[in-house]
C-alpha positions in Angstrom: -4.1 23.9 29.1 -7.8 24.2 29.1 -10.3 22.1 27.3 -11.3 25.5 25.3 -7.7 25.7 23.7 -7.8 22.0 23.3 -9.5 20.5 19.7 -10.4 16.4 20.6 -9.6 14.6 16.4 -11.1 11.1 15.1 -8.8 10.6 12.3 -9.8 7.4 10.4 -8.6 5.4 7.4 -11.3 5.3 4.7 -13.1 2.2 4.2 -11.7 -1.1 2.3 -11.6 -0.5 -2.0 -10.7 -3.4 -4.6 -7.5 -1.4 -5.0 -6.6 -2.1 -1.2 -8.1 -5.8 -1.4 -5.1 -5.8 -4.4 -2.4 -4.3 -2.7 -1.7 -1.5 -5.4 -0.8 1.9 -4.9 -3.5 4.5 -4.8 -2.1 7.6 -4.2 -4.4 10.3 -5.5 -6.3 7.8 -7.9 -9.9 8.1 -7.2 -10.8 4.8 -6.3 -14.5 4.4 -4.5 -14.9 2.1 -1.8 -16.0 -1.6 -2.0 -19.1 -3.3 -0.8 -16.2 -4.6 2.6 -15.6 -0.5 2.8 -19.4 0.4 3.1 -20.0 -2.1 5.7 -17.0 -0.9 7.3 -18.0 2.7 7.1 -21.5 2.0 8.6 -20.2 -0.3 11.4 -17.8 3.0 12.3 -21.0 5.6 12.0 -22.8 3.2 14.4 -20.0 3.2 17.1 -19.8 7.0 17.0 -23.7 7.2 17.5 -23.0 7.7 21.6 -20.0 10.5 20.6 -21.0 13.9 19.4 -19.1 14.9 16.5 -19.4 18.6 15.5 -17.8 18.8 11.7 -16.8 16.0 9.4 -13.5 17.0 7.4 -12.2 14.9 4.6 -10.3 14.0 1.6 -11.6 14.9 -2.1 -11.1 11.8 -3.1 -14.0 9.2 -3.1 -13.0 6.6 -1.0 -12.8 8.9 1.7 -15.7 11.5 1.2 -18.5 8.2 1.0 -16.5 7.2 4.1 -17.0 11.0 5.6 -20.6 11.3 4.6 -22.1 8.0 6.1 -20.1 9.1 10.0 -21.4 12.3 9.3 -25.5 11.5 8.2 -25.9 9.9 12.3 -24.3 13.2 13.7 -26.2 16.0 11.0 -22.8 17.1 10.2 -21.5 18.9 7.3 -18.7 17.2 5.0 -16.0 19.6 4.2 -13.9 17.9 1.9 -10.4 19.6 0.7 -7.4 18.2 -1.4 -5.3 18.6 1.0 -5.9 15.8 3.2 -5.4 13.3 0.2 -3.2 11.0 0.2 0.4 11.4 -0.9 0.7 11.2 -4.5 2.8 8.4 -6.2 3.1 9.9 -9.5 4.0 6.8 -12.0 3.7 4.0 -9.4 -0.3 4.7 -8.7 -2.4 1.1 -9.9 0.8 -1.2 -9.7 1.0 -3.5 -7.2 3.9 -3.7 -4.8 5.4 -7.0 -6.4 5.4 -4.9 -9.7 6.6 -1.8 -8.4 9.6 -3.8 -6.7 10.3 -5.9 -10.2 10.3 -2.7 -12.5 11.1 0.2 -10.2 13.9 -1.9 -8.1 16.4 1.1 -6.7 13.1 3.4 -6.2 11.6 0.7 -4.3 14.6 0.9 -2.0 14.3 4.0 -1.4 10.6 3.8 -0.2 11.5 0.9 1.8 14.3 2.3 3.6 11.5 5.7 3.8 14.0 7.9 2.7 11.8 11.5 3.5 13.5 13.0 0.1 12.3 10.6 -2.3 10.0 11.4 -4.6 8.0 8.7 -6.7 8.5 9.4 -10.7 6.4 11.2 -12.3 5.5 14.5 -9.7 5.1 12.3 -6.6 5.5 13.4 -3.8 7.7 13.0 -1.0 7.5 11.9 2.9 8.7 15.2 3.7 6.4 17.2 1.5 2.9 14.9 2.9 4.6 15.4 6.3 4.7 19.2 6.1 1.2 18.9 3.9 -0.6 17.2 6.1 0.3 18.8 10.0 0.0 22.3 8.1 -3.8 21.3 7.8 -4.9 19.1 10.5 -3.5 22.3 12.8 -5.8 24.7 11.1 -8.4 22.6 11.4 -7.9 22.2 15.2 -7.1 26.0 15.1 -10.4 26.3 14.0 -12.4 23.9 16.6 -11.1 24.9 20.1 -13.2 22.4 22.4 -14.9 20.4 19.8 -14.5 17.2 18.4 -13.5 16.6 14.9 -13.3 13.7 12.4 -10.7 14.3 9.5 -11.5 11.2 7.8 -8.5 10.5 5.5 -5.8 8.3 4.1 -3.4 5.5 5.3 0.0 7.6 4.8 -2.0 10.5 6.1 -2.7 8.8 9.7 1.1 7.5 9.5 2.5 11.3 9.6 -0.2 11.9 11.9 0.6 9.0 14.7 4.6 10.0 14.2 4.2 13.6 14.6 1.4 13.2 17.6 4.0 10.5 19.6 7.0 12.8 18.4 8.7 10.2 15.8 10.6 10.7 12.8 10.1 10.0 8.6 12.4 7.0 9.0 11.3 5.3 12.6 10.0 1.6 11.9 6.6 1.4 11.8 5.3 -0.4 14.7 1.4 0.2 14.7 -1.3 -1.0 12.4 -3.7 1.4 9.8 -6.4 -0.4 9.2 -9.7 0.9 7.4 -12.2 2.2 9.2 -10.2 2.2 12.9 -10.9 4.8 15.8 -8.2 6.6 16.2 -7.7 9.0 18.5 -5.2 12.6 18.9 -5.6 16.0 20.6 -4.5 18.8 19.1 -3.1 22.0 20.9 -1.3 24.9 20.5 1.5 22.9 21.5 1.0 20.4 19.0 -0.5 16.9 18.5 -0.9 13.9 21.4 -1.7 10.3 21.1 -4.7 9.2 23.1 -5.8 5.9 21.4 -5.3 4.1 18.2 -5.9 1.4 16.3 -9.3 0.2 17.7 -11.5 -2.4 15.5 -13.7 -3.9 18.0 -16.8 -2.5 16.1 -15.9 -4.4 13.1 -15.5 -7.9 14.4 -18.7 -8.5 13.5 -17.7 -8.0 9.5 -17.3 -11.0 7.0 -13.6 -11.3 6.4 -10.6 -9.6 8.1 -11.0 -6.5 10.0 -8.2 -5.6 9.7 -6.5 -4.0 6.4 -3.4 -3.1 6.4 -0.8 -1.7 4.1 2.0 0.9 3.4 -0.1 2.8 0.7 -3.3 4.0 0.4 
């Protein structure tokens, strides 16, 4: 396969909000990003300086555009934001916490633990398949679109999930093994022939933060 059929992907996890600090559910509530998201976004833009990046795509929703537009301002890229990378949507559930959602919502929260791929959360949520299906459909456009370049989709936690599964060939309902932490480098190529795993998970260039690097949680 030649690097001209080839399309190289920074997919990242938008920076820290007060809605991740608090463990609730986001879903497609527009929740901006945190003074801890900010830094993180600039500490990410800074380790990208050496790395041309030739667009910037990312989710409509604000914790994720701020994220896209700081990467993109130390490469002179344009934002192309779309609802379709957002997160999945957790219809009823979006603003409680997990501890609530497992108190009043106890056979639904079952469900989403055990990840069944049909469920969907009340009140027009969405389900693993549906993001699954949602989310490939658009990251391969977009790499249909940028044969040889490289291209940050800057996105959502359960978005990089599907993504990491589909690129290392996983299913809905495989334990979750690896981290999504805000403002990682994360790494995929995407072919014709689909997505592949080149790195993931890598937070050296926020060490240098004030708390945890590392942010990590089911929902985003």
């Amino acid at each position: 396969m030649s690097i001209a059929a080839a399309t190289r992907l920074l997919i990242i996890r938008h920076g820290e909000t007060a809605w991740n600090a608090e463990r609730r559910i986001q879903g497609h509530t527009d929740i901006p990003l945190n003074d801890t998201g900010r830094q993180q976004a600039r500490a990410l833009a800074e380790a990208l300086t050496d790395s041309p990046i030739h667009a910037v795509y990312s989710s409509d929703l604000q914790r994720a555009e701020e994220t896209g537009r700081i990467i993109a301002a130390s490469h002179d890229a344009k934002v192309i934001t779309t609802p379709q990378l957002r997160e999945r949507h957790f219809g009823h559930i979006e603003g409680k916490t997990f501890i609530d959602f497992e108190v009043h919502f106890p056979e639904e929260s079952l469900r989403w633990r055990k990840r069944d791929p049909n469920w969907a959360p009340p009140g027009g949520g969405e389900s693993l398949a549906q993001l699954r299906d949602r989310i490939v459909q658009t990251v391969n456009d977009i790499g249909r679109q940028h044969n040889g370049e490289h291209v940050a989709i800057v996105s959502h936690g359960g978005v990089l999930d599907v993504l990491y599964r589909s690129a290392a060939r996983l299913g809905l309902q495989a334990a979750r093994t690896w981290y999504l932490p805000n403002c990682a480098i994360n790494r995929l190529l995407w072919t014709p022939d689909g997505l592949t795993l080149i790195g993931w998970g890598d937070t050296r260039h926020l060490d240098a933060l004030d708390g945890p690097a590392l942010q990590d949680s089911s929902v985003r």
